[in-house]
C-alpha positions as CSV (number, residue, x, y, z in Angstrom):
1,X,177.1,41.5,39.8
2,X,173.5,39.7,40.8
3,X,171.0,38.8,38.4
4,X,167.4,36.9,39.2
5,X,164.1,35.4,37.4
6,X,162.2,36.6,40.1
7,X,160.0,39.6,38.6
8,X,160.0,42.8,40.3
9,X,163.1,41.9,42.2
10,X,166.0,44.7,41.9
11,X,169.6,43.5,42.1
12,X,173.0,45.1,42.3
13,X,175.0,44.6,38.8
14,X,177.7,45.9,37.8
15,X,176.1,48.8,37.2
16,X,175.4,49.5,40.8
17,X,177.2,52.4,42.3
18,X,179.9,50.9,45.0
19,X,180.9,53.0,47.9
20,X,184.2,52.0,49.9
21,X,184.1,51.2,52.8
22,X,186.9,52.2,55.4
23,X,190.1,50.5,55.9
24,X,193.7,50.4,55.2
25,X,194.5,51.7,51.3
26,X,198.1,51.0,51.2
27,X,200.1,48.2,50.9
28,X,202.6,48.7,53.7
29,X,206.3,48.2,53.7
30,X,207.2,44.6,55.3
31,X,203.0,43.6,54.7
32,X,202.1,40.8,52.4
33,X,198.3,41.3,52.4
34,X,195.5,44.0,51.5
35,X,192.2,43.9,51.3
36,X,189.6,46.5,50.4
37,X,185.9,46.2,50.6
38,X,183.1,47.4,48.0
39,X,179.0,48.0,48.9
40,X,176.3,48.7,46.4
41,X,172.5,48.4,47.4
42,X,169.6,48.7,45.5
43,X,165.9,50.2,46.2
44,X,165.1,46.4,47.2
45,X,167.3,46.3,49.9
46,X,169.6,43.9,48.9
47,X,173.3,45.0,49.6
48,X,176.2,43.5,47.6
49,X,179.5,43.8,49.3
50,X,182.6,42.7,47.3
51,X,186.0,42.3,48.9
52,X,189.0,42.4,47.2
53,X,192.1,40.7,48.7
54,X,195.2,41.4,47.5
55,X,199.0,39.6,48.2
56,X,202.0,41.1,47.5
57,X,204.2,40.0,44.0
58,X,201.1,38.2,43.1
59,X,198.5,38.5,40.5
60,X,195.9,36.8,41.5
61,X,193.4,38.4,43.0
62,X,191.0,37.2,45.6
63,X,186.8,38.6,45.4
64,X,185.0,37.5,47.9
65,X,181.0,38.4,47.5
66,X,178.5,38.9,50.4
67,X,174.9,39.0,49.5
68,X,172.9,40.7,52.2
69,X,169.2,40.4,52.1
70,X,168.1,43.2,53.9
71,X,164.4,43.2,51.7
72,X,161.6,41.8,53.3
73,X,161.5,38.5,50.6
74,X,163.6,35.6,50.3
75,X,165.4,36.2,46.8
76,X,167.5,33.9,44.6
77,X,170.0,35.5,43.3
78,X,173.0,34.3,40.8
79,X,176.3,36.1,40.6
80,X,177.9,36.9,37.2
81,X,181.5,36.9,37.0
82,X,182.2,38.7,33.7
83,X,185.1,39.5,31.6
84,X,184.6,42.5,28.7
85,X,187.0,43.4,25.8
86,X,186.9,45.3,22.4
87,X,187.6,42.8,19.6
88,X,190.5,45.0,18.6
89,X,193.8,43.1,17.8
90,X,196.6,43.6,20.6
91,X,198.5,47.0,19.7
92,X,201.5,46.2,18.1
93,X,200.3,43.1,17.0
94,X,202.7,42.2,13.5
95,X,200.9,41.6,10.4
96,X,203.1,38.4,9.7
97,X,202.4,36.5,12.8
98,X,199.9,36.5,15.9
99,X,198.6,34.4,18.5
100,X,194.6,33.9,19.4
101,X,192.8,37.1,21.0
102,X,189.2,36.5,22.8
103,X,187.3,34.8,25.0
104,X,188.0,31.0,26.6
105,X,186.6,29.0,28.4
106,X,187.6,25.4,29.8
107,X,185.9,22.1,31.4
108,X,186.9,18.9,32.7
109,X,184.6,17.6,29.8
110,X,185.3,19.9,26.7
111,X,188.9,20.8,27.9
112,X,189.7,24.0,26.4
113,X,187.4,26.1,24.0
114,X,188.7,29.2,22.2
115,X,185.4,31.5,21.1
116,X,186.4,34.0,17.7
117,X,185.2,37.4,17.9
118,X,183.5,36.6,14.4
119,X,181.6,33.6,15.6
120,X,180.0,35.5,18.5
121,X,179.0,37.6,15.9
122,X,176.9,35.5,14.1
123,X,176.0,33.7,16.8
124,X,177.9,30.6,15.8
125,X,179.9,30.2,18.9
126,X,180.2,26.9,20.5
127,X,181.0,26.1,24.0
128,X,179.4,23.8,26.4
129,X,176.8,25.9,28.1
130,X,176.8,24.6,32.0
131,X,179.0,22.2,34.0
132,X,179.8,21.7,38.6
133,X,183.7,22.8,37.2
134,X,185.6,25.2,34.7
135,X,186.7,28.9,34.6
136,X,186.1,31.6,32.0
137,X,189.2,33.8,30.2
138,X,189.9,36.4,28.2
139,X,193.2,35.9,26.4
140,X,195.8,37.9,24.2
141,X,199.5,37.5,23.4
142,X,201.3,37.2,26.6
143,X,198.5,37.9,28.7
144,X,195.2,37.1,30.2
145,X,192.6,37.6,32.5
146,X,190.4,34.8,34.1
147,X,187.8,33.7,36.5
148,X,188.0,31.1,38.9
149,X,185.7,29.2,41.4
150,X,187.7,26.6,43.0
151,X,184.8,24.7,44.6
152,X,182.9,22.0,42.3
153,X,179.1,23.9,41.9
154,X,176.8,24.5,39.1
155,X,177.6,27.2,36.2
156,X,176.7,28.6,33.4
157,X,178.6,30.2,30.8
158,X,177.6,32.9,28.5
159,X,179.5,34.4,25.6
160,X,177.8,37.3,23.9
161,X,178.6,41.0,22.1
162,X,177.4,43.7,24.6
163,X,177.6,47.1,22.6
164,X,180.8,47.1,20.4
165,X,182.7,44.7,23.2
166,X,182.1,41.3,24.0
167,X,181.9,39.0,26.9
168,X,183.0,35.7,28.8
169,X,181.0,35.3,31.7
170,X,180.4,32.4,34.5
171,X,176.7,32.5,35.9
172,X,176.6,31.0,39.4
173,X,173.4,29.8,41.1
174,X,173.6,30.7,44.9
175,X,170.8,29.2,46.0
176,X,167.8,30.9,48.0
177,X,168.9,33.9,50.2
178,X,166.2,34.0,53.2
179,X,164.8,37.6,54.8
180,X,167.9,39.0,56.6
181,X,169.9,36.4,55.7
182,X,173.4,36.5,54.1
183,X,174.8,34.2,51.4
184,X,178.5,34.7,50.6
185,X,180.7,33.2,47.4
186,X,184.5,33.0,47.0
187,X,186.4,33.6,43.3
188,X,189.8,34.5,41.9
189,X,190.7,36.8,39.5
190,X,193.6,36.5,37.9
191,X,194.9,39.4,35.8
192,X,198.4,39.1,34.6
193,X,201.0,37.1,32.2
194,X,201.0,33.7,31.0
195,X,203.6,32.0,33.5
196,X,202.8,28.9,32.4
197,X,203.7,27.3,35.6
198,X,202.1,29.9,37.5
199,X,199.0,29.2,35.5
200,X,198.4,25.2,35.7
201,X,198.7,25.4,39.7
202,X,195.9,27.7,40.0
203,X,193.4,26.3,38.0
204,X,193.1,22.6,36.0
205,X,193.7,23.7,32.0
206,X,194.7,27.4,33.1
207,X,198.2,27.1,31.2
208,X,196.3,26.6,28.1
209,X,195.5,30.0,27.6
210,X,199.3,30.2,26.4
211,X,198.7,29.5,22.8
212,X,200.6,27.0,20.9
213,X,198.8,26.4,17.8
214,X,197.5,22.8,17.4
215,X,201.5,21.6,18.6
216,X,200.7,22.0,22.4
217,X,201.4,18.0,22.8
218,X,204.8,18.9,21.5
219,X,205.4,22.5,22.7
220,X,204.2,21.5,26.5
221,X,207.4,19.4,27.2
222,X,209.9,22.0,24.4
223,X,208.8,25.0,27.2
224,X,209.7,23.2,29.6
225,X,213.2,21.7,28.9
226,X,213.6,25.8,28.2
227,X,212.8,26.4,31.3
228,X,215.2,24.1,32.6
229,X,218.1,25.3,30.6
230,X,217.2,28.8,31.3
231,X,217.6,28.1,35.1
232,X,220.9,26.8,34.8
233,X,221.6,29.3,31.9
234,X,220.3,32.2,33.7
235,X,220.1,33.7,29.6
236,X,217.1,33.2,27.8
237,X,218.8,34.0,24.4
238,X,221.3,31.3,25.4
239,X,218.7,29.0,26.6
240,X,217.4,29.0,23.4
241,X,221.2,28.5,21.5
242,X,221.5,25.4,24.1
243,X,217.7,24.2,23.2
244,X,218.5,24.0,19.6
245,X,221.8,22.3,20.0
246,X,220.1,19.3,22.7
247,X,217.1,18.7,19.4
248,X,219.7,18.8,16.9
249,X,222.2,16.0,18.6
250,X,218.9,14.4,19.4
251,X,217.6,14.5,15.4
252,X,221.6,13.7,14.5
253,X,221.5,10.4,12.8
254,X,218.0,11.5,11.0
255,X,219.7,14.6,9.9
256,X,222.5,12.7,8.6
257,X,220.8,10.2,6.6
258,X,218.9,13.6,4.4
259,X,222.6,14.8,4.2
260,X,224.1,12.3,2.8
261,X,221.2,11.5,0.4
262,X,221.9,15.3,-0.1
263,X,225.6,14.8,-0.7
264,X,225.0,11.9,-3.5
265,X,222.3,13.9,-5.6
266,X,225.4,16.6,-5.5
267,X,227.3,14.3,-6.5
268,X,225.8,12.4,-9.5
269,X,224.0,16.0,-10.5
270,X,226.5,16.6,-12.9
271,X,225.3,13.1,-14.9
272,X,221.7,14.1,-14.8
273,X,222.1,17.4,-16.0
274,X,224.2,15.7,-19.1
275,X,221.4,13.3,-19.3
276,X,218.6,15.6,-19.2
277,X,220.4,17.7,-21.7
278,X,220.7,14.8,-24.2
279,X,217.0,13.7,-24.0
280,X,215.8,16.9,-23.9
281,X,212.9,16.5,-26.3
282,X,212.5,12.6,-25.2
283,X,210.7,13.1,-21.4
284,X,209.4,9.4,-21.0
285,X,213.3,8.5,-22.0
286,X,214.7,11.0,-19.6
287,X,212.6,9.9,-16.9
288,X,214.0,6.1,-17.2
289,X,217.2,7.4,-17.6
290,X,217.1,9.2,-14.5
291,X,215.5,6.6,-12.8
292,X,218.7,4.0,-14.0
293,X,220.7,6.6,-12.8
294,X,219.2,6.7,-9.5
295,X,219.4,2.9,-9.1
296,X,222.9,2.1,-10.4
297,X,224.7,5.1,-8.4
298,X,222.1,3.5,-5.2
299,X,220.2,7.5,-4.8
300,X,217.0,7.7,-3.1
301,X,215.7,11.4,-4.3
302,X,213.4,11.2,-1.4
303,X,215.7,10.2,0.9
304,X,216.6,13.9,1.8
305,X,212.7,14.6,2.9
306,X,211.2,12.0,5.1
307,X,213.7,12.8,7.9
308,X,213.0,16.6,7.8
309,X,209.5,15.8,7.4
310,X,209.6,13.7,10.8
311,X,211.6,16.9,12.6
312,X,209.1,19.8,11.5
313,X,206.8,19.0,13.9
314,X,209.1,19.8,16.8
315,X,210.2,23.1,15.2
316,X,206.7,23.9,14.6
317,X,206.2,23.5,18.5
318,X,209.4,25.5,19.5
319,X,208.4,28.2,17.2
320,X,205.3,28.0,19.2
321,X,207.1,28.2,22.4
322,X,209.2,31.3,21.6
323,X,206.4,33.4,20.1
324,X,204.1,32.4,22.9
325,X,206.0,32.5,26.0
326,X,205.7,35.8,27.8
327,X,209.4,35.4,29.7
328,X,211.0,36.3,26.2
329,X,209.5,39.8,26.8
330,X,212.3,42.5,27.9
331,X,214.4,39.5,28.0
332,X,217.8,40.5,27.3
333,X,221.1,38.1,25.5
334,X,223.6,40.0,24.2
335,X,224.8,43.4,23.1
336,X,222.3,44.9,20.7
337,X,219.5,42.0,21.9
338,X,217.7,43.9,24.5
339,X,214.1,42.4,24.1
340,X,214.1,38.9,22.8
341,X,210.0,39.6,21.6
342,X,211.1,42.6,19.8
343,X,212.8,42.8,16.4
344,X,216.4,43.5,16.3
345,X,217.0,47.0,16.1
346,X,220.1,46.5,13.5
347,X,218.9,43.7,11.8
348,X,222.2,41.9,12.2
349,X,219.9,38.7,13.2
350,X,218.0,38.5,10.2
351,X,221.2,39.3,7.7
352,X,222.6,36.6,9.1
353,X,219.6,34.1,8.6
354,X,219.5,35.2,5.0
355,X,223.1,34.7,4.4
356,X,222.7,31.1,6.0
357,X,219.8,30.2,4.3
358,X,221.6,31.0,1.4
359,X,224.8,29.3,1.7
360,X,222.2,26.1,3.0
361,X,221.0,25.8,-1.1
362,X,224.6,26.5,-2.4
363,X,225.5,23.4,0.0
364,X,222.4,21.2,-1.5
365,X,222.3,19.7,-4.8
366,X,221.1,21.8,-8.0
367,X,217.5,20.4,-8.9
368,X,218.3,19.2,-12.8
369,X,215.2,21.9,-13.9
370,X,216.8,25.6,-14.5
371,X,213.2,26.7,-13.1
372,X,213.4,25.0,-9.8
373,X,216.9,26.0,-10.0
374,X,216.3,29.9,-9.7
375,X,212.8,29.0,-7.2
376,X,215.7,27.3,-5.1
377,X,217.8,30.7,-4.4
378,X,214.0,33.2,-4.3
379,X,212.3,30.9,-1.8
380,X,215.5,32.2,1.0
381,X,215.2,35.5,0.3
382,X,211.4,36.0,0.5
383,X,211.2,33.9,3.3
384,X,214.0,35.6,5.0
385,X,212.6,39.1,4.3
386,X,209.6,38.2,6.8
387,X,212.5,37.1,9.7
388,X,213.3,41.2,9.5
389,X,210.1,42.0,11.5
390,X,210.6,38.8,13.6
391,X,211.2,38.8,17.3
392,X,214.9,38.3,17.8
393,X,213.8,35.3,19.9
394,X,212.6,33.2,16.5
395,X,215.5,35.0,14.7
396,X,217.9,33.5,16.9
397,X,216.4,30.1,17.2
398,X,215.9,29.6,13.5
399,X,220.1,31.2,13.2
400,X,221.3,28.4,15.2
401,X,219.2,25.5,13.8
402,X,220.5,27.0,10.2
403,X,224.3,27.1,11.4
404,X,224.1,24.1,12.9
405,X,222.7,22.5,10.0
406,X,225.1,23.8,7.8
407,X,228.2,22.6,10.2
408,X,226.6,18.8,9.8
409,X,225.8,18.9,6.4
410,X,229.2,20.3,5.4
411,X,231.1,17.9,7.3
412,X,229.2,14.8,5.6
413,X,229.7,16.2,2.3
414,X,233.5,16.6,2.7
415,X,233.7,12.8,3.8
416,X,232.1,12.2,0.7
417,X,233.8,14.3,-1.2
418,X,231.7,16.6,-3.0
419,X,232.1,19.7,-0.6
């Protein structure tokens, strides 16, 4: 709609009635195009017509806006192009994981802001306030809507709670609108998934509205070598199988150095636990006894957790990827796997994580303390209870990585022989 400073001056908004005008409703068999044309007036005189142009299999949406000063006053009028939601979670959204709901905005200066619901609230939001560039979002998992302005001009943006919703909007100036003169401005909506690709060639920083966390350095490039499998592939399930498999020959030599520190702590543990049981009521003995230990049979107890550490960052991002990315929706892989962003029905997915998980710590060496011991087999199984309400995507993903982990780790600890 039309807003003004000018006192006395009445403006369509939003508001406004709008009366179509004729033309064609229907988007015809073999036709690519359709457009269909708004027009509100107020008391003033001033007639806003908006045009909507739509294309087919496309879901961007092109408004153009024709100011028409029919009043007997110049006016200068500024179009709002607003975006209003309830600051209701997503339905459906699971308790044990979510992506970011709300408004967004982006410049060439401030790159990418995400507004909370809670900070408009209290009126603690910050954004940058005007810029010649940027758009204006309203995101949620899988999908968003935007506003776009191609053209470098002035613009303010507003976020604020209107009733029990709240809003993104982008205030353009147009400029002075002489008697009987016409002023017209050109935007995109967009109103549809995050198609990441789709997304970054309509707008600079459009793909961003795809949340992945604070990994997005990381989970940028993981997308798309998924992508790239998954057009070869032509499975998304197996996509992510062949995904797992390229970062785990990648990670191979780091892997195999935390395995084999694995492997020697196995196979020393049954000397510590001797030693531990001897000096039992002797701690500063016991700890330079394990620490001789150590040295003489050449055991680094941290050896195991500096390459794991250096590899969680890229798991992190993937786990990003797969909760994020909007082409795991309805996407089918096998059998029972109809929807890759929906739990699996039977559950066969997360039984087998648990099992694997759990045949993981069997495989690893027993910490020397009975406590840690017994937290060693509980950590798997509450963590595992969460993968039950998992998308099978994340299930399937976090399978592999386990089977593949436990292929390697068994194979090192057979050459050393303490399989």
């Amino acid at each position: 709609g039309l807003i003004t400073d000018q006192a006395g001056v009445q403006l369509p908004t939003h508001h406004t009635p709008m009366t179509a005008l004729p033309g064609v409703r229907d988007l015809a068999a073999g036709s690519n195009d359709l457009s269909l044309s708004f027009e509100g007036q107020t008391d003033s005189g001033v007639k806003l017509v908006k045009t909507f142009s739509f294309k087919r299999g496309s879901y961007s949406i092109g408004v153009k806006h024709e100011v028409i000063n029919a009043s007997a006053v110049s006016i200068k009028p500024q179009l709002y192009l607003q975006l209003l939601r309830d600051g209701k979670s997503p339905e459906g959204e699971s308790s044990y994981y979510f992506t970011f709901t709300g408004p967004a905005l982006y410049t060439e200066t401030q790159k990418f802001q995400k507004l909370d619901f809670s900070d408009i609230d209290k009126g603690k939001a910050e954004y940058e306030k005007a810029a010649d560039n940027g758009w204006v979002a309203m995101v949620q998992h899988y999908f968003t809507s935007a506003w776009l302005v191609p053209e470098k001009q002035q613009r303010e943006f507003r976020a604020e709670k209107v009733g029990n919703n709240y809003a993104i909007a982008m205030v353009l100036p147009l400029g002075e609108v002489a008697a009987g003169a016409i002023k017209v401005q050109d935007a995109v909506l967009y109103a549809g998934p995050q198609l990441e690709n789709k997304l970054a060639a309509l707008a600079p920083g459009l793909e961003l509205v795809k949340d992945y966390g604070k990994v997005h350095v990381i989970a940028a490039p993981l997308f798309w070598l998924l992508d790239k499998l998954h057009s070869i592939i032509g499975n998304w399930g197996w996509a992510i199988v062949a995904l797992v498999v390229l970062l785990k020959i990648a990670f191979y030599w780091l892997n195999a150095s935390a395995y084999k520190s694995m492997a020697k702590m196995k196979a020393i543990n049954p000397k510590v636990t001797e030693m531990r049981e001897r000096f039992k009521d002797e701690p500063q003995k016991m700890q330079q006894e394990m620490m001789r230990i150590y040295r003489e049979e050449k055991v680094n107890p941290l050896g195991s957790c500096l390459p794991i550490v250096v590899q969680m960052p890229f798991f992190i991002a993937l786990y990003w990827v797969l909760l994020s990315s909007v082409e795991m929706r309805n996407a089918p892989w096998i059998g029972w796997i109809t929807d890759l962003a929906d739990k699996d029905p039977w559950f066969i997915l997360p039984v087998l994580m648990t099992l694997s998980s759990l045949f993981q710590v069997w495989l690893n060496p027993t910490p020397p303390d009975p406590m840690q011991a017994k937290m060693m087999w509980i950590m798997p199984l509450a963590f595992s209870f969460m993968f039950f309400f998992f998308p099978a995507g994340l299930v399937l993903y976090w399978l592999t990585n386990n089977v593949l982990s436990i292929a390697q780790q068994w194979f090192i600890n057979k050459r050393l022989g303490v399989a």
